[in-house]
LUMGUGU-559978 format. One record per residue: x, y, z of N, C-alpha, C in turn; residue in three letters; residue number from 1. Coordinates in steps of 0.05 Angstrom, whole numbers, plus 5000, padded with zeros to 4 digits. Layout:
BEGIN
- X/Y/Z/X/Y/Z/X/Y/Z/ALA/NUM
...
//
This chain:
BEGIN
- 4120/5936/7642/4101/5947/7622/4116/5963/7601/UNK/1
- 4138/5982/7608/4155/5995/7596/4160/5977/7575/UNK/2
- 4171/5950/7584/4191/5937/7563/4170/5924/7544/UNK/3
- 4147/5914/7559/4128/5902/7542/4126/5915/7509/UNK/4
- 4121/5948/7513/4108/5977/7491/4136/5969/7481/UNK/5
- 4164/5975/7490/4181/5972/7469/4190/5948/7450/UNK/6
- 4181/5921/7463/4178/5906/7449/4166/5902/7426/UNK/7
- 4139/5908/7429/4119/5913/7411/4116/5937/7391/UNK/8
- 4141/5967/7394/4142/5982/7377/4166/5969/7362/UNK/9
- 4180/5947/7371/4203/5942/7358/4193/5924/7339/UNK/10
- 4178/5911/7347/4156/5891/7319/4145/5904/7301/UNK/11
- 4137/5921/7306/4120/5939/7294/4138/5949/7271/UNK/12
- 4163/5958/7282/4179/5966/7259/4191/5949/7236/UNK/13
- 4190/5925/7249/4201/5908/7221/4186/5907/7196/UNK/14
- 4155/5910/7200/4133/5911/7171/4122/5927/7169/UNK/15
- 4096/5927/7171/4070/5937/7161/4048/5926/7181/UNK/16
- 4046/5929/7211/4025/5911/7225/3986/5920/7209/UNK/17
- 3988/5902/7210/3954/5901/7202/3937/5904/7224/UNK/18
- 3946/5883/7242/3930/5892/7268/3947/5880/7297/UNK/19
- 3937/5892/7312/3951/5897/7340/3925/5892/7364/UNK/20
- 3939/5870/7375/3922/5869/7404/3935/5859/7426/UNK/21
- 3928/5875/7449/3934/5867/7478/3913/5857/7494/UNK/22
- 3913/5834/7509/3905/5840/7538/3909/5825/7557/UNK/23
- 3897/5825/7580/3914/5822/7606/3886/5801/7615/UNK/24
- 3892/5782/7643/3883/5764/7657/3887/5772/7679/UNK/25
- 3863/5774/7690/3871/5781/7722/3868/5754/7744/UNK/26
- 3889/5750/7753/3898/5720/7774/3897/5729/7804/UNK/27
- 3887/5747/7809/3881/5744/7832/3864/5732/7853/UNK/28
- 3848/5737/7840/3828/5715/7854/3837/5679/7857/UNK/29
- 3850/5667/7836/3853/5649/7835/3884/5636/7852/UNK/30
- 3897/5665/7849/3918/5662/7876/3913/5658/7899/UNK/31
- 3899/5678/7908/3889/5678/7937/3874/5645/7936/UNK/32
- 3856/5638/7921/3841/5613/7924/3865/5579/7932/UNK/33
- 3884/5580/7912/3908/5565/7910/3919/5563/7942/UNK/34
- 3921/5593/7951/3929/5594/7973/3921/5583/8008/UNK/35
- 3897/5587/7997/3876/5573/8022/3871/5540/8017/UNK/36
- 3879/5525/7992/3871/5505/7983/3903/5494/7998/UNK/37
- 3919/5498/7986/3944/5493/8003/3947/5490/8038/UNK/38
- 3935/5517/8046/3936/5509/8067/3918/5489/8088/UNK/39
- 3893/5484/8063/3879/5462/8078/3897/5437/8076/UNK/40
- 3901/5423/8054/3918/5401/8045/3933/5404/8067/UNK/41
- 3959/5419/8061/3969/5413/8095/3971/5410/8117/UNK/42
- 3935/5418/8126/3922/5415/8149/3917/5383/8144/UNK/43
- 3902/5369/8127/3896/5338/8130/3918/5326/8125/UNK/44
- 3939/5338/8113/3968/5320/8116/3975/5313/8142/UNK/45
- 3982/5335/8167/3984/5332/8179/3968/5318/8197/UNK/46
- 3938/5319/8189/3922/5293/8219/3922/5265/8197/UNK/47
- 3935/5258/8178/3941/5240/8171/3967/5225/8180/UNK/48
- 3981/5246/8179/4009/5234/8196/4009/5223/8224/UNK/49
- 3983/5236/8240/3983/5243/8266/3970/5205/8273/UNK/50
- 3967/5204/8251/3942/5175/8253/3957/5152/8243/UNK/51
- 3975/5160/8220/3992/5138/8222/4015/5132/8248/UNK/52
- 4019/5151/8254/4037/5145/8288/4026/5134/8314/UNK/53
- 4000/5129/8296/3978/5109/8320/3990/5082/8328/UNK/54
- 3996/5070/8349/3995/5039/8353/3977/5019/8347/UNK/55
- 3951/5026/8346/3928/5009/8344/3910/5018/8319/UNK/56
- 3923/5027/8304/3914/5027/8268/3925/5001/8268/UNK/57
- 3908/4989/8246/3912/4960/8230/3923/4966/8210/UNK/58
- 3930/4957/8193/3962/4946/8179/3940/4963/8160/UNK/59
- 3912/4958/8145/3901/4952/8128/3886/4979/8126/UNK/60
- 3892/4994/8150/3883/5019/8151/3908/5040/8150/UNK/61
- 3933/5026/8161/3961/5042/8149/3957/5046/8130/UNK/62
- 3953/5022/8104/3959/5028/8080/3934/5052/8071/UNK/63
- 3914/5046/8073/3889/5073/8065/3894/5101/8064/UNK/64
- 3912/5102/8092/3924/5127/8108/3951/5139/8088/UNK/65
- 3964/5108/8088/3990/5124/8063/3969/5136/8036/UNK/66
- 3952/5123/8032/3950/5129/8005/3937/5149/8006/UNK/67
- 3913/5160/8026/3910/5189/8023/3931/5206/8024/UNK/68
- 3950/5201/8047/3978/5223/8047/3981/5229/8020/UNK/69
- 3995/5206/8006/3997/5211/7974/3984/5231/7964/UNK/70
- 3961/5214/7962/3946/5246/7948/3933/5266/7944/UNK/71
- 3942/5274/7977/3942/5301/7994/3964/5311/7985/UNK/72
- 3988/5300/7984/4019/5302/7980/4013/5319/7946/UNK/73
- 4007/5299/7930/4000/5305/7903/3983/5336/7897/UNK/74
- 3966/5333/7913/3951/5360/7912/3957/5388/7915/UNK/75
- 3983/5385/7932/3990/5412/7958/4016/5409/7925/UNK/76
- 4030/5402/7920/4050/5402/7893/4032/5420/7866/UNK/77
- 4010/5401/7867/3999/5425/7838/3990/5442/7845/UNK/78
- 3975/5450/7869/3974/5474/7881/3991/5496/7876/UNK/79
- 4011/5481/7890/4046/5505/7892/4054/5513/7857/UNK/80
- 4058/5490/7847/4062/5493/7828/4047/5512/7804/UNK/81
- 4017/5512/7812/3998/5532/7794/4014/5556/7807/UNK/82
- 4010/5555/7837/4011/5589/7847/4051/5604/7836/UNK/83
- 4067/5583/7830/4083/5594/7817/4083/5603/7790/UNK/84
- 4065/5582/7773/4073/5593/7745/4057/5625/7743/UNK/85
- 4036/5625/7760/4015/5656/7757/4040/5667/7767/UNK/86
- 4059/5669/7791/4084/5688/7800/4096/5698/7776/UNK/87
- 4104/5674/7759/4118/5681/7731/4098/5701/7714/UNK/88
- 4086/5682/7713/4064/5702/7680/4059/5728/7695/UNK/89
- 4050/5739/7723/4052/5762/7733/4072/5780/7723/UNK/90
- 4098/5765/7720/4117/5785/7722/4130/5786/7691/UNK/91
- 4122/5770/7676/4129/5774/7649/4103/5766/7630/UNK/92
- 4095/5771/7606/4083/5780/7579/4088/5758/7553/UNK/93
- 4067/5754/7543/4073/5728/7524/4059/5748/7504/UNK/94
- 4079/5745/7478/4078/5763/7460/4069/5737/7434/UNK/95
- 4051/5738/7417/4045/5715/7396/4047/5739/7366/UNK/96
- 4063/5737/7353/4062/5744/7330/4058/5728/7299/UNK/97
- 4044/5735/7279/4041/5721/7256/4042/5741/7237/UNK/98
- 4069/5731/7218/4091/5737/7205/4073/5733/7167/UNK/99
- 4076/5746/7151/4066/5733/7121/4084/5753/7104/UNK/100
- 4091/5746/7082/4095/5761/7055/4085/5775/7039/UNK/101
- 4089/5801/7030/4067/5819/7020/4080/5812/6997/UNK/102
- 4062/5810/6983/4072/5801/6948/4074/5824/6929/UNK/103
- 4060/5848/6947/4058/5882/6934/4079/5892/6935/UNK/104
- 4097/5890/6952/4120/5899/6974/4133/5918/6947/UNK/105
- 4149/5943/6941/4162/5941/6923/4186/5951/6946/UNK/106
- 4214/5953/6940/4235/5964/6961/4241/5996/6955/UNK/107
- 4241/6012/6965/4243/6039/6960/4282/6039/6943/UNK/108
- 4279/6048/6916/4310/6054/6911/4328/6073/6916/UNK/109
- 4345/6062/6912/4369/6078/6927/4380/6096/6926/UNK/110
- 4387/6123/6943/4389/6151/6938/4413/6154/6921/UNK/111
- 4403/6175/6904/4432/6174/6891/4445/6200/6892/UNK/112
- 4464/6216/6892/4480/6234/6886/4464/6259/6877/UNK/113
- 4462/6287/6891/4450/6301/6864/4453/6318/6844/UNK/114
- 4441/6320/6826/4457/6321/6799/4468/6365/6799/UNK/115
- 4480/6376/6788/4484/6403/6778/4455/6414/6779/UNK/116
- 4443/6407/6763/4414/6417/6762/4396/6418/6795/UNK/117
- 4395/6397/6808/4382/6395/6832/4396/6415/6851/UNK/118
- 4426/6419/6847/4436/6439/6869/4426/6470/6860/UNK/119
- 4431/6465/6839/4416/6490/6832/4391/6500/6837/UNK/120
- 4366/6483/6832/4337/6486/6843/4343/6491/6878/UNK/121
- 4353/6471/6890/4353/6469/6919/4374/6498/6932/UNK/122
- 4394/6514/6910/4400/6532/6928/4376/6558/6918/UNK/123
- 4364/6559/6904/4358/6578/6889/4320/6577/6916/UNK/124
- 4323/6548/6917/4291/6546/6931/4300/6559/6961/UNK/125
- 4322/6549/6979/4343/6562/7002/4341/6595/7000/UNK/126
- 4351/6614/6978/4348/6632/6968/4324/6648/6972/UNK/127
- 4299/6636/6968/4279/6642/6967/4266/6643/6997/UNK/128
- 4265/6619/7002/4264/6616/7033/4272/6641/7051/UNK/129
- 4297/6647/7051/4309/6659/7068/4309/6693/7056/UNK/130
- 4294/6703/7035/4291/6722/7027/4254/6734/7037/UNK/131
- 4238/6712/7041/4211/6713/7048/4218/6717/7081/UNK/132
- 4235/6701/7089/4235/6698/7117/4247/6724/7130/UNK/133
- 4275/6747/7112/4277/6761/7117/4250/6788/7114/UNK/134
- 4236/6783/7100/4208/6807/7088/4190/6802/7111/UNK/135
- 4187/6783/7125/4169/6780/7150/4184/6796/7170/UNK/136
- 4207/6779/7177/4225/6796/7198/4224/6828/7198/UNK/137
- 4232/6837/7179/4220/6869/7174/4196/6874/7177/UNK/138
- 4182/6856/7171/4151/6872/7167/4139/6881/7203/UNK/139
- 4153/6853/7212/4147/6853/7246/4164/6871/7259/UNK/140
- 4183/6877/7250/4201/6910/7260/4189/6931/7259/UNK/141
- 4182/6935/7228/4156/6963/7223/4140/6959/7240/UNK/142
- 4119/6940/7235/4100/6937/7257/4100/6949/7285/UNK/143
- 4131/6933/7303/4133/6937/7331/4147/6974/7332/UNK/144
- 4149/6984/7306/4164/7004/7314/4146/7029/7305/UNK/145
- 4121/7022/7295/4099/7041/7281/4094/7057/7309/UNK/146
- 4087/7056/7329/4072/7067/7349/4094/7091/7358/UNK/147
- 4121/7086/7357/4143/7097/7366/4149/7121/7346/UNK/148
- 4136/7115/7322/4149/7129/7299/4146/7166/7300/UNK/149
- 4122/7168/7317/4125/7207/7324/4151/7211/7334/UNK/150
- 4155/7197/7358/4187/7203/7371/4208/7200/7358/UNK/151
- 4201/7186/7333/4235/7185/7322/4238/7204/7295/UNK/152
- 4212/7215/7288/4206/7232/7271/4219/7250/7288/UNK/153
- 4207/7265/7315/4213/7291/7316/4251/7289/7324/UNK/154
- 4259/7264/7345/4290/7263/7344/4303/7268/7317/UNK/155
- 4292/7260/7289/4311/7270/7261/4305/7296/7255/UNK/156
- 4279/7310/7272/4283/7330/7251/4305/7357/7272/UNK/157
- 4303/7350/7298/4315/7351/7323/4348/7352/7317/UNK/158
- 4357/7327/7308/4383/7329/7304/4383/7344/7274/UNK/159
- 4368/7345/7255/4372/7361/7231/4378/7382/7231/UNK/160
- 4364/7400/7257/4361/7424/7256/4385/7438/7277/UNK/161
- 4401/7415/7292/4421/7416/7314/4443/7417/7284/UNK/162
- 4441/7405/7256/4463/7398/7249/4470/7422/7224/UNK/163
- 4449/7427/7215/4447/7465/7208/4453/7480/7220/UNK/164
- 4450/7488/7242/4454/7504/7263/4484/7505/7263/UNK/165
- 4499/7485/7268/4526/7480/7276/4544/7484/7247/UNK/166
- 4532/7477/7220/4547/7495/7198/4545/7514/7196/UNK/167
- 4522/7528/7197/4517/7556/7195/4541/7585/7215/UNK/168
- 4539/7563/7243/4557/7579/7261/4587/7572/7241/UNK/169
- 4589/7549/7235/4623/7546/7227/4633/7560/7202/UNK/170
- 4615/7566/7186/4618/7589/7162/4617/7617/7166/UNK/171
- 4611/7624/7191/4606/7656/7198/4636/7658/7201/UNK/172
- 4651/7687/7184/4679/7694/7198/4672/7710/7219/UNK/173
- 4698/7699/7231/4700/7715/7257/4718/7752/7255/UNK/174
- 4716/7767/7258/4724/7795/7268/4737/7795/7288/UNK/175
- 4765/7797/7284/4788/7809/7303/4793/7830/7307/UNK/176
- 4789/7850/7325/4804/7875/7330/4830/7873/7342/UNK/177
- 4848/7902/7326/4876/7895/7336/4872/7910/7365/UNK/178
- 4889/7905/7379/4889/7930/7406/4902/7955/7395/UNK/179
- 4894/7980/7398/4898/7997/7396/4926/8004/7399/UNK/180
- 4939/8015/7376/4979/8018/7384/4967/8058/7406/UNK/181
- 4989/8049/7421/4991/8076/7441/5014/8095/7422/UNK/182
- 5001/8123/7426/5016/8142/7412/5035/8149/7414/UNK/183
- 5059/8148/7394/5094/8158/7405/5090/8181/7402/UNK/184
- 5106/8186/7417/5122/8224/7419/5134/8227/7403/UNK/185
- 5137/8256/7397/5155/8265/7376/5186/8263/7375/UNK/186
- 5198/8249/7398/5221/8226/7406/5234/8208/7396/UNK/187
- 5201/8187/7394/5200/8164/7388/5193/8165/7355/UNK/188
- 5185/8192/7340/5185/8191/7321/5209/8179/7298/UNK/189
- 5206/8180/7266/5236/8163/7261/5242/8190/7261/UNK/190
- 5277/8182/7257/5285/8205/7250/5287/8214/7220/UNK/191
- 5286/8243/7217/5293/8257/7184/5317/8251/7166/UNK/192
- 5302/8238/7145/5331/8237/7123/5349/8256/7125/UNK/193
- 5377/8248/7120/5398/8267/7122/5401/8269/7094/UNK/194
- 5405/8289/7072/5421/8295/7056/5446/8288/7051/UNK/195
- 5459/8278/7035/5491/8269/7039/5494/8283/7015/UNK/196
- 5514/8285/7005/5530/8308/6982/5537/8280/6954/UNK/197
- 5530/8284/6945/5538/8265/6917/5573/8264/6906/UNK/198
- 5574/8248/6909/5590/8243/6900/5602/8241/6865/UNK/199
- 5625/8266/6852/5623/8268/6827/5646/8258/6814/UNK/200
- 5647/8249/6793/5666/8230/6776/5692/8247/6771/UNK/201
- 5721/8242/6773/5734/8266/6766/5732/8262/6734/UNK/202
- 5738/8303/6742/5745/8299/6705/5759/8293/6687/UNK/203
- 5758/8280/6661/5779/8269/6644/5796/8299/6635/UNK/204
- 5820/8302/6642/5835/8328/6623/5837/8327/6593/UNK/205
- 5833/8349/6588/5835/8349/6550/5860/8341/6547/UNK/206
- 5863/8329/6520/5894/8323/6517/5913/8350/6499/UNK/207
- 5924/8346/6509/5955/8372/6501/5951/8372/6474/UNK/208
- 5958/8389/6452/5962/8386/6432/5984/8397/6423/UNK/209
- 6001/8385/6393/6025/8383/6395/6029/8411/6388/UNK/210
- 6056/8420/6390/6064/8457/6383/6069/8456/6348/UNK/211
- 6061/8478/6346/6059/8474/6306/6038/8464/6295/UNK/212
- 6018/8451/6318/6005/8443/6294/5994/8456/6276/UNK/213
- 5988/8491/6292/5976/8503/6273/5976/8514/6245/UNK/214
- 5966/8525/6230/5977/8528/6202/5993/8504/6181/UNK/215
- 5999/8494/6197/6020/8470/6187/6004/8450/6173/UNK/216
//
């Protein structure tokens, strides 16, 4: 039956079917009938045989006897022979198809290349597509994430106020106290400048002056 449907979708594809019909014959009855008809025939075959192996049949009744065998013989053959060909047609499908010319027919033409312009519509339509398809995708994010949105309100204002906090501490200076120096003794004090004596340039001597100069 499988192969029957693919047969018949493979017809189908070569045209345009107009119309389509199946159906089936049921041989059963007429098998079983074949079958019992056979086995009578070979029931009177056999008391025909049984009668020609007689001694005291007459010649003139042999012959009577052959000639029913005959066509007992004849009978039990088309018998067999019907109950085979129903074996066949059981097991295979007679397909009748009728074939015509559509005079309308036109052939679809042939794809061609596409032009600068068409790539352009077709990326720009792509473009579009995938800009609508991203605006849904969001819209169903907001959506699934509306119910949630107190909690994530108060986590920003949560970390806002964690992130103030933490400049505010990092701008405060800090105040170092030195440790206290422990008091020296009057020991450990420095000691007092010493005075030293200056040191003075010698003096240049006047120069001699000559004898006579005076009056002279």
């Amino acid at each position: 039956m499988d192969q029957f449907r693919a047969v018949l979708a493979a017809l189908a594809a070569l045209g345009h079917p107009v119309r389509n019909s199946s159906d089936s014959q049921d041989v059963t009855e007429e098998f079983v009938d074949l079958q019992a008809r056979v086995k009578n025939f070979k029931v009177e075959e056999e008391t025909l045989n049984k009668l020609l192996k007689e001694s005291a049949v007459k010649i003139e009744d042999i012959l009577k006897i052959r000639e029913q065998i005959k066509n007992v013989r004849g009978d039990i053959e088309r018998a067999e022979g019907r109950m085979k060909y129903l074996s066949t047609m059981a097991a295979m499908s007679t397909v009748t198809m009728t074939a015509r010319e559509d005079m309308t027919y036109v052939p679809p033409l042939p794809e061609t290349a596409p032009t600068f312009g068409d790539e352009i519509e077709g990326t720009f339509s792509r473009s579009v597509n995938a800009l609508k398809n991203t605006g849904q995708q969001l819209t169903l994010v907001a959506v699934g994430l509306a119910p949630w949105s107190p909690f994530i309100l108060i986590g920003l204002l949560f970390f806002r106020w964690a992130i103030k906090k933490l400049i505010a501490s990092g701008n405060t200076p800090a105040t170092h106290r030195s440790p206290r120096e422990p008091r020296r003794s009057r020991s450990d004090a420095d000691p007092a400048p010493v005075a030293l004596p200056l040191a003075h340039p010698p003096a240049h001597p006047e120069p001699e002056k000559p004898a006579g100069g005076e009056g002279g």
